[in-house]
C-alpha positions as a printed NumPy array, in Angstrom:
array([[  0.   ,   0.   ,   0.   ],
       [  1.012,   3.401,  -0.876],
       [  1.084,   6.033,   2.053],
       [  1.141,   9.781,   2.194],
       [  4.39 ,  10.573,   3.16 ],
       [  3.587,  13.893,   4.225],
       [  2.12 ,  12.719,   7.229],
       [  3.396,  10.045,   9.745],
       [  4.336,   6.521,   8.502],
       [  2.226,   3.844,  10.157],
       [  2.983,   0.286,   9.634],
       [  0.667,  -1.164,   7.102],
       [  0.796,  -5.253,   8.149],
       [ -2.561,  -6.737,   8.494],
       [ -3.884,  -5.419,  11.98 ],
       [ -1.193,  -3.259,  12.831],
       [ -1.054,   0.667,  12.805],
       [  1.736,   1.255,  14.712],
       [  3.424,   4.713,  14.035],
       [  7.021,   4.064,  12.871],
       [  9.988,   6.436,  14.376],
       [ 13.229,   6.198,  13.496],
       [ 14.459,   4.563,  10.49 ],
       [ 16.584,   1.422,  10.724],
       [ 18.378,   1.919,   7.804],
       [ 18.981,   5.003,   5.443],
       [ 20.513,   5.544,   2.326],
       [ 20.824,   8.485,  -0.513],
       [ 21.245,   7.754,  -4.481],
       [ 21.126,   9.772,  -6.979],
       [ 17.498,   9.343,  -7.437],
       [ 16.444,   9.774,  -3.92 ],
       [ 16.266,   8.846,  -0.434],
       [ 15.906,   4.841,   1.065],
       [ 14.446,   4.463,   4.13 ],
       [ 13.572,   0.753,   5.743],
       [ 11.505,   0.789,   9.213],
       [ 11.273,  -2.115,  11.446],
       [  7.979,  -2.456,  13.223],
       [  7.727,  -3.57 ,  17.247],
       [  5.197,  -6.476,  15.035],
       [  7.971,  -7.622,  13.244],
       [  6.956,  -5.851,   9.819],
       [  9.554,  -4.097,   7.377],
       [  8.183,  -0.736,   5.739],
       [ 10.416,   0.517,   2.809],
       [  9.853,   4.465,   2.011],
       [ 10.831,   5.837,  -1.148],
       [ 11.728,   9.647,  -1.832],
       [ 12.82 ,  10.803,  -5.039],
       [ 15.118,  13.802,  -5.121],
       [ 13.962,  17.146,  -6.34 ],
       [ 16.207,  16.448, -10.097],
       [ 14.24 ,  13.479, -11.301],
       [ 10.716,  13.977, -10.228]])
């Protein structure tokens, strides 16, 4: 499922809404920003943020 990143990230597994915090794991390309979330239900969120240049 695709969230609004604008707002808060919630974890998306079935029956969980959990608000996520901190990122586990971050990383930059080119293209944009990585960012993987690990949930207190075990779930892994990926976000994906392009940069400004290739939107």
């Amino acid at each position: 499922m695709i969230q609004d990143l604008c707002g808060e990230n919630t974890c998306d597994a079935d029956g969980c809404e959990r608000a996520l915090t901190e990122p586990q794991l971050v990383f930059d390309t080119d293209a944009g920003r990585r960012a993987a979330y690990e949930c207190a239900c075990g779930a892994v969120t990926v976000t994906v943020v392009r940069s400004e240049s290739t939107r």
